[in-house]
MDAnalysis code that builds the backbone (N, CA, C; Angstrom):
import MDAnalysis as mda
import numpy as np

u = mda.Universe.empty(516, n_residues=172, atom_resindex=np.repeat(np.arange(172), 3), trajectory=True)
u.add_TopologyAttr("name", ["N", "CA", "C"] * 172)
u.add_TopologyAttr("resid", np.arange(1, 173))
u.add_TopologyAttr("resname", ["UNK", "UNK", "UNK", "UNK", "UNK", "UNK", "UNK", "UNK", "UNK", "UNK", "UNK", "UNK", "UNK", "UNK", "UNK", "UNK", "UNK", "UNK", "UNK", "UNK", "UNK", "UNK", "UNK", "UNK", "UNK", "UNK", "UNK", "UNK", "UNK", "UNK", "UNK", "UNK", "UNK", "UNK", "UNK", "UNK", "UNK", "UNK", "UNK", "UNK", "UNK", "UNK", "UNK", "UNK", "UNK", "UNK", "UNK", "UNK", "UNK", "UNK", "UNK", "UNK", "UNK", "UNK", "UNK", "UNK", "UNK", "UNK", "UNK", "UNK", "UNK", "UNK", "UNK", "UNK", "UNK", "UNK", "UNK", "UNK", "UNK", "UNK", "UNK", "UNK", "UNK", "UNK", "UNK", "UNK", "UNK", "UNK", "UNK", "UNK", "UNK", "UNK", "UNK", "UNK", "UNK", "UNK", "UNK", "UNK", "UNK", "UNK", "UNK", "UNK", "UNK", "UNK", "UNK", "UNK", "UNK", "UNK", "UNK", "UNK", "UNK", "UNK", "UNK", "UNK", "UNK", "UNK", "UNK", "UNK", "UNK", "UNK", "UNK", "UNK", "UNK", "UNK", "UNK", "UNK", "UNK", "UNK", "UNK", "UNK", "UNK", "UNK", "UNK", "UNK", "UNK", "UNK", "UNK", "UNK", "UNK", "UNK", "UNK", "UNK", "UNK", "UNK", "UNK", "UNK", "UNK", "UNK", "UNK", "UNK", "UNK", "UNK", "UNK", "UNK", "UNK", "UNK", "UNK", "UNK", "UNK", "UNK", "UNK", "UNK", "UNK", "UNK", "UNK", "UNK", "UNK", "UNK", "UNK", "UNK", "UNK", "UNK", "UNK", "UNK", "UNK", "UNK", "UNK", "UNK", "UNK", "UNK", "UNK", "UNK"])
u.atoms.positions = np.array([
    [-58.237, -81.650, -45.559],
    [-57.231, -81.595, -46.607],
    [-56.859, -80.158, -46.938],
    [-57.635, -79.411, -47.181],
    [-57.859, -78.108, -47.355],
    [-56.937, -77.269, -46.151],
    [-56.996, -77.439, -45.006],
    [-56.242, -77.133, -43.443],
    [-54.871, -77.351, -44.223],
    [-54.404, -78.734, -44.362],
    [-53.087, -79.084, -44.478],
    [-52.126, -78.382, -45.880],
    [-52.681, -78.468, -46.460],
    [-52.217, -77.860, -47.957],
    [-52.240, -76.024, -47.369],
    [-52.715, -75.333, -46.651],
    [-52.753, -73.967, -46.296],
    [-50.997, -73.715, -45.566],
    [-51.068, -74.675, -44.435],
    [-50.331, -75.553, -43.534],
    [-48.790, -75.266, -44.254],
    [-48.780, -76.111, -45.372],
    [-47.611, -76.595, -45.957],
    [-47.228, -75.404, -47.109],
    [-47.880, -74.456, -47.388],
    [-48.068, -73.446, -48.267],
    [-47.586, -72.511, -47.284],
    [-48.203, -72.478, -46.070],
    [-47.686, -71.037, -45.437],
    [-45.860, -71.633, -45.229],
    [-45.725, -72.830, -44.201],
    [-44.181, -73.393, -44.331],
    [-43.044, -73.207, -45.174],
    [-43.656, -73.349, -46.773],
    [-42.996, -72.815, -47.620],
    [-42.539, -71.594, -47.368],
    [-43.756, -70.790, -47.448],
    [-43.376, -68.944, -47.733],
    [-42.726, -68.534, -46.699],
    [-42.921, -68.897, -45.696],
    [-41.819, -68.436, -44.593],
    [-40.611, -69.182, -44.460],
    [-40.047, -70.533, -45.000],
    [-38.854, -70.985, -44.906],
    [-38.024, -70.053, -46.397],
    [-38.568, -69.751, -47.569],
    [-38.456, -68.914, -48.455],
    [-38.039, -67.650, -47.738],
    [-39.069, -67.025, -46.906],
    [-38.547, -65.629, -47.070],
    [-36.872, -65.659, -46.159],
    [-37.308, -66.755, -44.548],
    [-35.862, -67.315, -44.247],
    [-35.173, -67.088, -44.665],
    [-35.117, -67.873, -45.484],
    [-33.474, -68.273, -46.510],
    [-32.849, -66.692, -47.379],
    [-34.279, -66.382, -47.740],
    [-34.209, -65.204, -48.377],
    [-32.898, -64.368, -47.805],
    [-33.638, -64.134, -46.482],
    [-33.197, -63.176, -45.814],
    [-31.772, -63.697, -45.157],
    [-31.680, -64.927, -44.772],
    [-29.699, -65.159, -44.519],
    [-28.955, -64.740, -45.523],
    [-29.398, -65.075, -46.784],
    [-28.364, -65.230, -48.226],
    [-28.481, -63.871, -48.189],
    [-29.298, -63.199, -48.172],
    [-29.171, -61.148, -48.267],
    [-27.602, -60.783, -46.933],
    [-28.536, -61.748, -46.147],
    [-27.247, -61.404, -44.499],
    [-25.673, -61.660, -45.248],
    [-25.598, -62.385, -46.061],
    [-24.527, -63.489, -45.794],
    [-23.518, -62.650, -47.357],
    [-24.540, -62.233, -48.089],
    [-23.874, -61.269, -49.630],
    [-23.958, -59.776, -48.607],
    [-24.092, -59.158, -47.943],
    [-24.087, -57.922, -47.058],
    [-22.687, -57.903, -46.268],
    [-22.249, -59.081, -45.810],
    [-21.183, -59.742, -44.948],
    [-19.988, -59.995, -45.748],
    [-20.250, -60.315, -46.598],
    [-19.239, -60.567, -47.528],
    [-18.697, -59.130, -48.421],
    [-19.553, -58.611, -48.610],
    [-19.570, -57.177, -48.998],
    [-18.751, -56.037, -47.976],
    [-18.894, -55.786, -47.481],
    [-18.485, -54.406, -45.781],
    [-17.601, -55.269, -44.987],
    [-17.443, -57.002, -45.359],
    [-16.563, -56.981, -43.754],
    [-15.167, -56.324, -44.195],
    [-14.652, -56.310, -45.398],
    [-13.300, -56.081, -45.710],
    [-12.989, -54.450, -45.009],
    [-14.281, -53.946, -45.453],
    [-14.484, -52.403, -45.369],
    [-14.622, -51.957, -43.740],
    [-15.040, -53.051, -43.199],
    [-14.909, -52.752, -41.669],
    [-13.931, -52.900, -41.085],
    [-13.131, -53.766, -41.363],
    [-11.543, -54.317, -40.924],
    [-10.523, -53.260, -40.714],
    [-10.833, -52.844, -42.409],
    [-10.245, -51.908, -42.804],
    [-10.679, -50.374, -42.220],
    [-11.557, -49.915, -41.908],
    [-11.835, -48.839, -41.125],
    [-11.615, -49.222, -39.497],
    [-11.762, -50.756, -38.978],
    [-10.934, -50.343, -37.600],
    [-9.766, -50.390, -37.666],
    [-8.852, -50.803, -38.657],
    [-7.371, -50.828, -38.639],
    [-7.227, -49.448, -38.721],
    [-7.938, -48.232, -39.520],
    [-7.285, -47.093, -39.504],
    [-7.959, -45.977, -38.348],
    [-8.792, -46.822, -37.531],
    [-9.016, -46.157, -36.119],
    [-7.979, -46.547, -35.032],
    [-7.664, -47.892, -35.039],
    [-6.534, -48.092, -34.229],
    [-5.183, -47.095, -34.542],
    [-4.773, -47.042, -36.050],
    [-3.900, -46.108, -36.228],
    [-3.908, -44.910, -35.613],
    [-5.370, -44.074, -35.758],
    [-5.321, -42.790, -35.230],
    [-5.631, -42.875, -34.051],
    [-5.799, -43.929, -33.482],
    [-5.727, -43.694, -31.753],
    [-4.418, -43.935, -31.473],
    [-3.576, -44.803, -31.854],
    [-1.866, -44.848, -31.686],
    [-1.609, -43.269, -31.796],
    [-1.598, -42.608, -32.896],
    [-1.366, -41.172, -33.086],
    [-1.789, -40.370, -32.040],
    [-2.975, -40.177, -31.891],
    [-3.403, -39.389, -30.867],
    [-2.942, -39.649, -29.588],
    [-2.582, -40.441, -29.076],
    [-2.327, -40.998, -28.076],
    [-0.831, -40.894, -27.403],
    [0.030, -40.931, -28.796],
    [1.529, -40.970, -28.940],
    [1.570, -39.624, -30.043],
    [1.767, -38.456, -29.103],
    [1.468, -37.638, -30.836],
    [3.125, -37.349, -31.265],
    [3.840, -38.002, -30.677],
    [5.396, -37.914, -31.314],
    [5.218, -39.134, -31.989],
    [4.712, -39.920, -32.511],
    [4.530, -41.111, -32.718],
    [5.213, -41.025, -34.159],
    [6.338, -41.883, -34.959],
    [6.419, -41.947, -36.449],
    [6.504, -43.021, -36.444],
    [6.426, -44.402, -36.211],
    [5.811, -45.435, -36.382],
    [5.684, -46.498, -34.946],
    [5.282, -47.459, -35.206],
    [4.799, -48.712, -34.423],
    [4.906, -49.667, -35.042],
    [5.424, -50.784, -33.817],
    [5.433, -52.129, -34.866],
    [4.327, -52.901, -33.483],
    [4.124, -53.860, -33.976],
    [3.140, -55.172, -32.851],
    [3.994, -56.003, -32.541],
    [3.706, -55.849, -31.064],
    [4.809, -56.948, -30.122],
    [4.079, -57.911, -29.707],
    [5.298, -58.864, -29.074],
    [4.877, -60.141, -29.063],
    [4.021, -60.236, -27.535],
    [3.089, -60.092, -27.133],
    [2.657, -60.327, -25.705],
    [3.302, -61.749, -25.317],
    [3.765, -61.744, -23.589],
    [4.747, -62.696, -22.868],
    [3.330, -63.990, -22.581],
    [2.201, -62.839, -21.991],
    [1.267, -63.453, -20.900],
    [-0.424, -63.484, -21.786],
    [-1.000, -64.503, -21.770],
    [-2.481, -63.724, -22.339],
    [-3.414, -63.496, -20.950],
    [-4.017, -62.884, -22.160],
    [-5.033, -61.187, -20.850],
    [-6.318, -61.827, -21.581],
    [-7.050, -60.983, -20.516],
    [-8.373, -61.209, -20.569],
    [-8.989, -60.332, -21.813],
    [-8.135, -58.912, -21.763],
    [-8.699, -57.910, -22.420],
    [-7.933, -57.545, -23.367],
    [-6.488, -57.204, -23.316],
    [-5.549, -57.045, -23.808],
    [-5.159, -57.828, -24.863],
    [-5.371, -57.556, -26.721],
    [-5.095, -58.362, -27.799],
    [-3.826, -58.070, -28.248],
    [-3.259, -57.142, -28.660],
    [-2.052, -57.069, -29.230],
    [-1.433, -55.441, -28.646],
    [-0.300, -55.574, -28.314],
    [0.779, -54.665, -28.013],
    [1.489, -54.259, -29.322],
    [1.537, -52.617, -29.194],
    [2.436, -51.994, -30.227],
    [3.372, -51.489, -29.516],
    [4.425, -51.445, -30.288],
    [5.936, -50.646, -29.095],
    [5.594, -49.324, -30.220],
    [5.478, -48.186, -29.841],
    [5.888, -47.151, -30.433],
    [6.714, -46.356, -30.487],
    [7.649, -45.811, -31.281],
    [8.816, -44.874, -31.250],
    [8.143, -44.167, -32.100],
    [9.747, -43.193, -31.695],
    [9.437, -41.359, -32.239],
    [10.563, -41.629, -33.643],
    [10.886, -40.136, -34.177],
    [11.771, -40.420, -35.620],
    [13.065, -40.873, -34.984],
    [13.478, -40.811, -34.021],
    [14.987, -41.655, -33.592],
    [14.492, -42.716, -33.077],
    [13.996, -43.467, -33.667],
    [13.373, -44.556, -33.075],
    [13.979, -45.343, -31.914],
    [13.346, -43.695, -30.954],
    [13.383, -43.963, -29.350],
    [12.140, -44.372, -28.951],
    [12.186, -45.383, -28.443],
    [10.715, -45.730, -27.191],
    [9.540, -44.724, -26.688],
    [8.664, -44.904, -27.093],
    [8.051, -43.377, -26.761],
    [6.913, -44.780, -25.616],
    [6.628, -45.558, -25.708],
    [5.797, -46.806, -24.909],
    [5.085, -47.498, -25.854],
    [3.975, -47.971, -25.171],
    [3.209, -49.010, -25.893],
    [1.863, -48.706, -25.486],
    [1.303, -48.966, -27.381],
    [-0.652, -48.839, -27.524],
    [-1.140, -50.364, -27.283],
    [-1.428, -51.092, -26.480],
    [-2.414, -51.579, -26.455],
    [-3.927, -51.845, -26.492],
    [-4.503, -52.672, -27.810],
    [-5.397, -52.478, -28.486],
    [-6.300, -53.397, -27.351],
    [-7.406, -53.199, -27.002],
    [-8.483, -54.132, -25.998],
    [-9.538, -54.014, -26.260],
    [-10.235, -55.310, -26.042],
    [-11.363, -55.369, -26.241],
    [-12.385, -56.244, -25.282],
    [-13.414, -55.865, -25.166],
    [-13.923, -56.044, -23.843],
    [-15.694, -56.219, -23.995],
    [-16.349, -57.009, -23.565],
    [-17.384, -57.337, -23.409],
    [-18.471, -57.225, -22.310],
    [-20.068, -56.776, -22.154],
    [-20.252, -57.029, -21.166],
    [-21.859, -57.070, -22.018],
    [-23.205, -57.174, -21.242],
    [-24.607, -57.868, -21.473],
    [-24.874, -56.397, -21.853],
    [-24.041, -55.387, -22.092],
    [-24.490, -53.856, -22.752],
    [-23.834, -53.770, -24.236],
    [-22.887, -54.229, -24.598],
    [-21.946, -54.771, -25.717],
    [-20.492, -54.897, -25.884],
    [-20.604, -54.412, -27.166],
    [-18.568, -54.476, -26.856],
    [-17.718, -53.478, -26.639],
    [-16.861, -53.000, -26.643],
    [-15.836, -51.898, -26.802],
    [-14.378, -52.643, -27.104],
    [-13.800, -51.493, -27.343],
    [-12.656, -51.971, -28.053],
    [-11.847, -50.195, -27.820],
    [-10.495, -50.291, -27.180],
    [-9.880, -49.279, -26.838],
    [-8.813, -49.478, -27.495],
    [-7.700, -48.319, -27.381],
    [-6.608, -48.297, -27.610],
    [-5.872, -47.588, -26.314],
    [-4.768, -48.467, -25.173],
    [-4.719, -47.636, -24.343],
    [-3.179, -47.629, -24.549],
    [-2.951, -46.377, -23.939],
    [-1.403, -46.280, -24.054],
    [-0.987, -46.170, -22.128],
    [0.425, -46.574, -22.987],
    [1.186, -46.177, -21.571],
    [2.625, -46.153, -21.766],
    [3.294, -45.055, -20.899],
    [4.631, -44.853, -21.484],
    [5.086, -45.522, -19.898],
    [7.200, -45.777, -19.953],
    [7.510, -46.509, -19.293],
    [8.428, -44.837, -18.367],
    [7.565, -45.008, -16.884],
    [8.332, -44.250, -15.853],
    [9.446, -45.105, -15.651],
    [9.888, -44.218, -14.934],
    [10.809, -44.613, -13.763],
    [10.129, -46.261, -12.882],
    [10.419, -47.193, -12.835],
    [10.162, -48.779, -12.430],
    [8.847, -48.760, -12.847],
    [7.950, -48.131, -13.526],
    [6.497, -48.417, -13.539],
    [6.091, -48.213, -14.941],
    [4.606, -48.563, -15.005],
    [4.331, -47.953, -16.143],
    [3.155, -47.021, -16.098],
    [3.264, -45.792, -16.837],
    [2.543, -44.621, -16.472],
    [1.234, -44.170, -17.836],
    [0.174, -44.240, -17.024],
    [-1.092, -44.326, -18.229],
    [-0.537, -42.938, -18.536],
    [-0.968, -42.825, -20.258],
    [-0.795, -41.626, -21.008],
    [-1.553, -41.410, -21.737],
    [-2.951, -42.728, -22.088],
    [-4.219, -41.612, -22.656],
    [-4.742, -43.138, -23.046],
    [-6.143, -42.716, -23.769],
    [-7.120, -43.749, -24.455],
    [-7.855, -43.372, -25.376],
    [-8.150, -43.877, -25.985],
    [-8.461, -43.743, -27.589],
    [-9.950, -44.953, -27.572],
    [-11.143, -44.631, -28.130],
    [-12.105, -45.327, -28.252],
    [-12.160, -45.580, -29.925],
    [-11.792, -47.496, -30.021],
    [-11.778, -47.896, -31.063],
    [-13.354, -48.374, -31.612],
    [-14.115, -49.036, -31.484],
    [-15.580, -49.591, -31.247],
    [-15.769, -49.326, -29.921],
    [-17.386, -48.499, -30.083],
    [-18.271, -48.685, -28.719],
    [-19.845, -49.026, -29.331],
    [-19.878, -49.968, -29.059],
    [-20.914, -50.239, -28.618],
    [-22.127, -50.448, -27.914],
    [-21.696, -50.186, -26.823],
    [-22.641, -50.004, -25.621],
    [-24.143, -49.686, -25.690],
    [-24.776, -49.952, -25.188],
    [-26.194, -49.464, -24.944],
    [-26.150, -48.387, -24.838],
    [-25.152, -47.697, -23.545],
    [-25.678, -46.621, -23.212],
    [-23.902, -45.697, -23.473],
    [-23.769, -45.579, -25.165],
    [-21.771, -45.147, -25.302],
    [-21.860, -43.939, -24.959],
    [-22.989, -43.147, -25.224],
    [-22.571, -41.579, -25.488],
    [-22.457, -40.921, -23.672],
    [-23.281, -41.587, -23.088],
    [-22.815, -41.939, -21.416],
    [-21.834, -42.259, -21.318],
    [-21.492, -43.172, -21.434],
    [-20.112, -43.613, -21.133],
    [-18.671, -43.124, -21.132],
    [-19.069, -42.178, -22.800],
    [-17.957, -41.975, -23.458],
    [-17.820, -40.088, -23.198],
    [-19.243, -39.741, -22.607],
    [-19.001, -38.076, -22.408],
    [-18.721, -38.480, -20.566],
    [-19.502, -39.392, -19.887],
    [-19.547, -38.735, -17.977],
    [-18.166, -39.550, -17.923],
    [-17.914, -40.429, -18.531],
    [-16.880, -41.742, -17.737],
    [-15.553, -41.626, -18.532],
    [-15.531, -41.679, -20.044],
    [-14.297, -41.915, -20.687],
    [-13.597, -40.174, -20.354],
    [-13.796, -39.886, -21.259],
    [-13.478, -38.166, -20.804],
    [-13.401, -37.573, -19.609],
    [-13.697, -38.509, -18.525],
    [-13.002, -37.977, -17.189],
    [-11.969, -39.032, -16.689],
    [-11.082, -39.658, -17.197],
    [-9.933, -40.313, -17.327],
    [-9.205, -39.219, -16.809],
    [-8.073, -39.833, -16.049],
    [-8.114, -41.207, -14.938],
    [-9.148, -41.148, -13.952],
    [-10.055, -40.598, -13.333],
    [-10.951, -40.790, -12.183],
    [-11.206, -41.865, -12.219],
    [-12.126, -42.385, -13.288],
    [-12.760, -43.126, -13.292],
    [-11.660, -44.807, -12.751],
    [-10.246, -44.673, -12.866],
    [-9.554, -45.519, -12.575],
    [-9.622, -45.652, -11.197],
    [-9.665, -45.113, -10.408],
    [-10.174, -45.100, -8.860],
    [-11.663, -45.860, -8.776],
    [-12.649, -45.479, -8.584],
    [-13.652, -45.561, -8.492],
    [-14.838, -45.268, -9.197],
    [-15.647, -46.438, -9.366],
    [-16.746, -46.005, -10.254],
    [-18.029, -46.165, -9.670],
    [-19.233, -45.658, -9.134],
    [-20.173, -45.756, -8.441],
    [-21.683, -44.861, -8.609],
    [-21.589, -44.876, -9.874],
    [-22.853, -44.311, -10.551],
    [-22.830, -44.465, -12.082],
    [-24.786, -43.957, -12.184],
    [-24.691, -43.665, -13.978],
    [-24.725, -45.424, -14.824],
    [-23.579, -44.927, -15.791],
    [-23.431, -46.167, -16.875],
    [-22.207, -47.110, -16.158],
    [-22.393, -47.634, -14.964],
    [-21.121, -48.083, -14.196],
    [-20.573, -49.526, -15.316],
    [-21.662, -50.150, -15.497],
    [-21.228, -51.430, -15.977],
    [-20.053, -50.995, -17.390],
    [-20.643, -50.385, -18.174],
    [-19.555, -50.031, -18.726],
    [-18.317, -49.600, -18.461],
    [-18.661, -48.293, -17.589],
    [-17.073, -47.685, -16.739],
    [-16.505, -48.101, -16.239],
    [-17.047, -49.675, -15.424],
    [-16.308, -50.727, -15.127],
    [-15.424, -51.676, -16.108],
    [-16.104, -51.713, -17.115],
    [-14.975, -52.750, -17.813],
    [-14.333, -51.961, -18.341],
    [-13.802, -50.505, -19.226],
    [-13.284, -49.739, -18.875],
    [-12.055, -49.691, -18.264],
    [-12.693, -49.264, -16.809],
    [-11.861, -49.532, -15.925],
    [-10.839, -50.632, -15.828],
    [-11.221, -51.760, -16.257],
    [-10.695, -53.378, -15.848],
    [-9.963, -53.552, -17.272],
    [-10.193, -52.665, -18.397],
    [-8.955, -52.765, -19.851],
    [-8.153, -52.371, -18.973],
    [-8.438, -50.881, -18.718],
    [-6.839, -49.879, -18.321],
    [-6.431, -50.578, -17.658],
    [-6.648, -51.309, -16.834],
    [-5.820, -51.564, -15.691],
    [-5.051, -52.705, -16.229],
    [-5.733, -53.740, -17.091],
    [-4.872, -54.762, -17.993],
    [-3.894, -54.420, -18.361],
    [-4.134, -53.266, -19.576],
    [-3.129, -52.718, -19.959],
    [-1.755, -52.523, -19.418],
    [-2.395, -51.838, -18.314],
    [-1.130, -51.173, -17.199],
    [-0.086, -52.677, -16.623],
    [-1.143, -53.495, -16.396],
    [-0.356, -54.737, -16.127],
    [0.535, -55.562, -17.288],
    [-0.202, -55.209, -18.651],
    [0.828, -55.940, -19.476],
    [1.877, -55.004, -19.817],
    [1.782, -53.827, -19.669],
    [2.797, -52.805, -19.964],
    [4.124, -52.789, -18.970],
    [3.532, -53.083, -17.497],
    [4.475, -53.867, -16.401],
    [5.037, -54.692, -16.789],
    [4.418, -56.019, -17.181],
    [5.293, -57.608, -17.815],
    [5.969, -57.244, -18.620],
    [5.771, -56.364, -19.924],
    [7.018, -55.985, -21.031],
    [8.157, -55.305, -20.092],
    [8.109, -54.248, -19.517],
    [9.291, -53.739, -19.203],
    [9.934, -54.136, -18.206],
    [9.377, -55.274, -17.278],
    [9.863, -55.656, -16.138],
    [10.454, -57.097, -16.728],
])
């Protein structure tokens, strides 16, 4: 008897501290998500900027096709609200974590021509790799990737190139 009553006493205190600890998760969540939203909305902004530095505004276009990586298209213009191209915002997954870019690309002559990237969330296991040997040597890494933090530089790799393809479907 003595066994069982220990039993059902410890059950308690640990379904207690449980619960404890979701409802802490769940008032923490409710608290910062607004504040997180809100701080990647104004990282996406300054990667549009940086990216487009004639940039005086952007609106969000309608994507034709859905992408794997590719969430929402901005058309950006300059103060004559001439075409300067489009930020596409991406986000991308792999068993290291997430990332989330901002890639641009302006419209050549029949094509569309990468013009920079902007790191919105990284997550990665291994970002500060990623983001000093792999991101910062853009475009290489668009060719070939074959060392180091590849898994990352690979998906990476496989936004931009989304990008580049939905930036094709808009202007074509």
């Amino acid at each position: 008897m003595s066994d069982k009553k220990k039993y059902v006493i410890t059950s308690i205190t640990l379904g207690f501290i449980a619960a404890s600890s979701a409802a802490l998760i769940a008032v923490t969540n409710l608290v910062t998500r607004d504040k997180i939203r809100e701080s990647e909305q104004q990282r996406i902004v300054k990667g549009i900027q940086s990216i487009f530095t004639e940039c005086e505004s952007f609106k969000e276009n309608e994507l034709v096709n859905s992408y794997k990586y590719v969430m929402t298209a901005y058309r950006v213009v300059d103060k004559n609200d001439a075409e300067l191209g489009y930020a596409f915002q991406t986000i991308g997954s792999n068993q290291y974590g997430k990332i989330s870019l901002i890639v641009g690309y302006e419209n050549a002559i029949s094509t569309a021509s990468f013009k920079g990237v902007y790191v919105v969330v990284d997550e990665q296991t291994y970002a500060s790799t990623l983001e000093d040997n792999y991101i910062s040597q853009l475009p290489d890494i668009l060719e070939d990737v074959n060392c180091g933090a590849t898994y990352g530089a690979k998906l990476v790799r496989e936004m931009i190139k989304e990008a580049g393809k939905a930036a094709e479907d808009i202007w074509n």
